[in-house]
N, C-alpha and C positions, 0 to 999 in steps of 0.2 A: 095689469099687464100679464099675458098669457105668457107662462114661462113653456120652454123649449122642456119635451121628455126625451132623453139619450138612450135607448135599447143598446144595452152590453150583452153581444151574444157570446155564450162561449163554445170554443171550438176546442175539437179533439189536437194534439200535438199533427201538426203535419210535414214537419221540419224532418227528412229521414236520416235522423241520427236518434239513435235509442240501446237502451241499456236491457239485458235479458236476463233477470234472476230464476235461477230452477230453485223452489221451497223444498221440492224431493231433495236434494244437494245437503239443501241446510240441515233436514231432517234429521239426513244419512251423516252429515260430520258430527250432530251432538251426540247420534246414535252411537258413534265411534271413540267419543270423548270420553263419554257414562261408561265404557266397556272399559275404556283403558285403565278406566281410577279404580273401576268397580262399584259395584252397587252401595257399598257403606260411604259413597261419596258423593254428596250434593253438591251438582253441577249448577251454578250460577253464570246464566249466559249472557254476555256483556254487549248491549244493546246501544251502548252510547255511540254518540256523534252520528247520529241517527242509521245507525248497525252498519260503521264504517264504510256507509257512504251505500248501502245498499235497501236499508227502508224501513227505520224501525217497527214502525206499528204493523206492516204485512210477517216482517223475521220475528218478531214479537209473538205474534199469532198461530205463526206455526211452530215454534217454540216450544211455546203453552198446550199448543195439540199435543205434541210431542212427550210432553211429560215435564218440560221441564217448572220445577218447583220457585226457583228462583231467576230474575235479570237483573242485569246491573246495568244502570246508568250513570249520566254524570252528575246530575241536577237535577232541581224538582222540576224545570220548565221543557226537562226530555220526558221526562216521567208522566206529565201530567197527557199529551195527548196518547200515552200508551191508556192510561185508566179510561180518560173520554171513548175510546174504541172499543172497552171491554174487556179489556185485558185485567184479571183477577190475580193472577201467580203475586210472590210477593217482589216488591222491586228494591232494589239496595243503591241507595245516596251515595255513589262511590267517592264522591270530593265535597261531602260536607252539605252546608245550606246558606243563604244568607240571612240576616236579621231580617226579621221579619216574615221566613217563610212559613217559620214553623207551627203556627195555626194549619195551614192548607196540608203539611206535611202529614200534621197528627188525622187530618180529615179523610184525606185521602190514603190511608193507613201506608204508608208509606217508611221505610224505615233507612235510616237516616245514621251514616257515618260521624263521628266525633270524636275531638280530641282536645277540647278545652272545655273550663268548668263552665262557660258564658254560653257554649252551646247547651248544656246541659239544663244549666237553670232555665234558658229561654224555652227550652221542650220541656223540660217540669209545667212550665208556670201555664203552654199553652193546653198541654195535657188534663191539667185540674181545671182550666177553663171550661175544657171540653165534656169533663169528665169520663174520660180514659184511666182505665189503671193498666198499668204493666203493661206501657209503650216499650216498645223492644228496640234498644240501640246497638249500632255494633263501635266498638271502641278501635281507632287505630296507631299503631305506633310506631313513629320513626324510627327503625332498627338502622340506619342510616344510609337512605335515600336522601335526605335533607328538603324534601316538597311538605310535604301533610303529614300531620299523624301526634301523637307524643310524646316528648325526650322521656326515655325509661326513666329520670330523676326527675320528672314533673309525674309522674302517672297516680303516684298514692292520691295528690288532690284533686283528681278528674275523676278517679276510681271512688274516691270517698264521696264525691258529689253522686255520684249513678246510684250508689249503694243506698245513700240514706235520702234519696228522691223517693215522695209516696207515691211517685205514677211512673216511672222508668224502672226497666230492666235491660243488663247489661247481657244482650243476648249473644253477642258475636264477639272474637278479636281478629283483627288484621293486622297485615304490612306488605310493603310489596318490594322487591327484590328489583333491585338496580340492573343486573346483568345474570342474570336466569341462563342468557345463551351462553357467558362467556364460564365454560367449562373448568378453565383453571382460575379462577375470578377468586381470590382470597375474601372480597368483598361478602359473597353469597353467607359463606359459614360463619364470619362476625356477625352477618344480619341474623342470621336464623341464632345464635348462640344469645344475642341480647332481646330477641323477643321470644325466647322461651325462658329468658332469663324473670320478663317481664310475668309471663304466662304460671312459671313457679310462683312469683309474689303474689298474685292472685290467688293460686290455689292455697299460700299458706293462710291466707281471711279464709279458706272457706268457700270460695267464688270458683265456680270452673263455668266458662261460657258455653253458653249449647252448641255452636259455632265457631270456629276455626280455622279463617282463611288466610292464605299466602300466594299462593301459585297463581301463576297466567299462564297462556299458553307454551312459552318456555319453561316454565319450571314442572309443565303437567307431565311435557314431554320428559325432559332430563333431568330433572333434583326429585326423585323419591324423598326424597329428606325434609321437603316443602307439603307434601300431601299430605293436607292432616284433615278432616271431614269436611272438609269445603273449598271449591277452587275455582278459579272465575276467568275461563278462558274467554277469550275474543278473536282475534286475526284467526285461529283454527278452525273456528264457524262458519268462518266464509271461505275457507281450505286452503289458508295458507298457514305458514307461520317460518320465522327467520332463523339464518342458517345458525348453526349451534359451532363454534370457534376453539381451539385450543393452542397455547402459545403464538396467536396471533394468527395461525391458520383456522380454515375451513376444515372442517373433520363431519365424517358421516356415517353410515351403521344401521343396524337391522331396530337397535334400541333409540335412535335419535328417528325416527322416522314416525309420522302419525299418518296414517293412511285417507285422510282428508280430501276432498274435492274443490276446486272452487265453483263456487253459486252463480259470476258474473261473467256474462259475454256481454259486449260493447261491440255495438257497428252501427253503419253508417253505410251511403250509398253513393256509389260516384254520380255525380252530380253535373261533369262538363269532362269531355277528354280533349287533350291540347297535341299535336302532331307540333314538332317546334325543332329547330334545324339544332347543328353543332355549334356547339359555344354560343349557348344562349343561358343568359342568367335566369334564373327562377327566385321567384319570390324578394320580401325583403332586403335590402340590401343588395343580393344580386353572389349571395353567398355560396350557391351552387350554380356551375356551371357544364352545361350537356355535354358530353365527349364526342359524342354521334348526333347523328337523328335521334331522337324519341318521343317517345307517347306519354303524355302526363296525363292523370287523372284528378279532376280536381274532387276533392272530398270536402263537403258543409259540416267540418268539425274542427274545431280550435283551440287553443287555450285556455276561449272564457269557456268551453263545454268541460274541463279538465284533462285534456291531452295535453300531459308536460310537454315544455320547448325544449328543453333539455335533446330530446327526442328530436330535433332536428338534425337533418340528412345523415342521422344514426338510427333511429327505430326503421319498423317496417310495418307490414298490414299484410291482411292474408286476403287476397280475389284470385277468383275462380281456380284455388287450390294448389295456388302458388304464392310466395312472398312478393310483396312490392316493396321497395325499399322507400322509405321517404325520401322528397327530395326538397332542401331551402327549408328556409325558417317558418316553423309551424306558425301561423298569425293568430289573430284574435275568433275568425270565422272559419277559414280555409286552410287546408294540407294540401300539398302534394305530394302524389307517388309515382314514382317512375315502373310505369307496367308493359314497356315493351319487351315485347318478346312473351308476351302473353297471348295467347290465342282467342280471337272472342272478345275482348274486355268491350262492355257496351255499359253509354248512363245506364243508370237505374242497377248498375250489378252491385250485388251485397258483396259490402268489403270487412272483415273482423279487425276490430283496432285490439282488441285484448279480448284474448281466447282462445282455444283451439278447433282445429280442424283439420280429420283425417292424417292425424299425426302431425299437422302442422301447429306451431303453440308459439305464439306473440303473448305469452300472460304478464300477469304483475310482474312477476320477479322479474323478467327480460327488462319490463320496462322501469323498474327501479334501479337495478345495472346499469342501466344505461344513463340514468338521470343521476345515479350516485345519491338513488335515497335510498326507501324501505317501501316496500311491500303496504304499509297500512298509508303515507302520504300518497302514493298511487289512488288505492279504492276513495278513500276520504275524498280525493280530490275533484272525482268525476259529480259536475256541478247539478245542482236544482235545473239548469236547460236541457238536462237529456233525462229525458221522462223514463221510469223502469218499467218494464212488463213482466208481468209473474206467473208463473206457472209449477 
């Protein structure tokens, strides 16, 4: 029997909702990050959850152009299509591995966060297999975040297991700071006092790691006290980073301030305009209703593209260089915006869901105010259906 052959053609995205990364952007923010710490400090650029929703292996790339020496990711399965691409710099396991990775880990020279002796012996044992010597770990320690790392009173038998391994070396120590932004935070100084406390008990063996990390992008900014020869920003790279607080307030200054860009504009094209009389419901539900005559625009972007609801008949959009306010419940495909009183608006006009233009800025932050999140569930959120273009 003659079976049937199925030709799968593949076609360019032609759905017009698309995501626009400037790499000059990304350049210029780590350009600005290296300046801030100084040169004696190796910038580790944190490339996980595939470079917060912006593209690891292209931010990756230009990264690496850039100079930078090290990235962080979460895992070895972010990791691995960074080496498949070429990517050479060295890349840091920021959450560990699972059983079983650590054959592919020691292969792909890759080097790998730890803080139990079961880690250790398992990259011992795949090390000697391999025959590697002086696999390079970095040790991390809960100074008390309570996620990852090592209680200071477990650490002599993880630190003894590294030490008297024939194929590990204890290249790095970490921890990472609960509340970096919150300015009066008692929390910050118990952290840092129990992982130098840690960092002491090492140097009395003998041991000082070559490596030294603590900071993210709040503590690069505001804890000098945190900067110690390594530090591993992320949300700054893509030009944000969140607001820095004191006694429960918002506080800000010439020294809280990193002069960062953001990389991402997001748009979208109207799609259908709707002429649609007074007191007429829109969308879902039928949750907003017209006070007047108006003009809707329908827009081919939704919640499954990552445009929070939250943002319903509270965000806005920017056409033809004016705001549009949304109107009705963002759905799963479609938005509405109410663009009357806009001159002009025609299908096919480019609309900015997050970005700016000509002074006008619909960005993350707006839209994480408005959804009552942060800044990084915004970028993370914008889905695998809105294809990025890079320039």
């Amino acid at each position: 029997m003659k079976v049937a052959t199925i030709e799968i053609v593949t076609r360019a995205a032609t759905r017009p909702t698309w995501a626009e990364v400037s790499l000059a952007n990304l350049r210029y923010n780590f350009g600005i990050v290296q300046q801030h710490v100084g040169p004696s400090v190796t910038v580790s650029a944190v490339v996980k959850a595939d470079a917060y929703g912006h593209g690891a292996v292209e931010c990756a790339r230009a990264l690496e152009d850039e100079g930078a020496r090290w990235l962080g990711v979460t895992s070895l399965d972010e990791a691995i299509p960074l080496r498949e691409s070429g990517i050479q710099t060295r890349i840091l396991l920021m959450t560990g591995f699972w059983r079983g990775e650590e054959e592919e880990i020691v292969q792909l020279q890759l080097t790998p966060t730890v803080w139990e002796t079961s880690q250790v012996e398992r990259l011992e044992s795949a090390a000697a297999r391999l025959g590697v010597a002086k696999f390079p770990v970095h040790l991390k320690v809960d100074s008390g975040m309570g996620r990852l790392g090592v209680a200071p009173d477990d650490a002599a038998n993880v630190i003894a297991a590294i030490c008297t391994s024939s194929h590990l070396v204890l290249e790095g120590l970490s921890t990472h700071l609960a509340s970096s932004e919150i300015l009066d935070a008692p929390s910050v100084g118990d952290q840092l006092r129990r992982f130098m406390e840690l960092r002491r008990m090492l140097q009395a063996e003998g041991i000082e790691p070559l490596l030294v990390h603590v900071a993210n992008t709040g503590a690069v900014i505001a804890r000098p006290e945190a900067l110690f020869n390594m530090v591993r920003p992320g949300i700054a790279l893509y030009g944000y980073y969140l607001p820095f607080e004191r006694a429960g307030r918002e506080v800000s200054g010439s020294k809280l301030r990193l002069a960062v860009k953001p990389i991402l504009t997001w748009k979208t094209k109207v799609l259908s305009l709707r002429d649609v009389r007074a007191n007429q419901a829109l969308g879902y539900g039928g949750t907003y209703v017209t006070k007047g005559p108006a003009r809707i625009a329908v827009l081919p972007v939704g919640y499954a593209d990552g445009l929070n609801r939250a943002l319903s008949s509270r965000g806005r959009v920017i056409v033809r260089e004016h705001y549009a306010p949304i109107v009705g419940r963002i759905s799963m495909d479609l938005t509405l915006a109410d663009v009357t009183g806009i001159s002009g608006a025609s299908v096919g006009d480019e609309v900015i869901l997050l970005g700016t233009l000509d002074g006008l800025n619909t960005d993350a932050r707006e839209h994480a105010a408005l959804a009552n999140t942060n800044v990084y569930e915004i970028l993370c959120g914008i889905s695998k259906r809105v294809p990025r273009k890079y320039s």
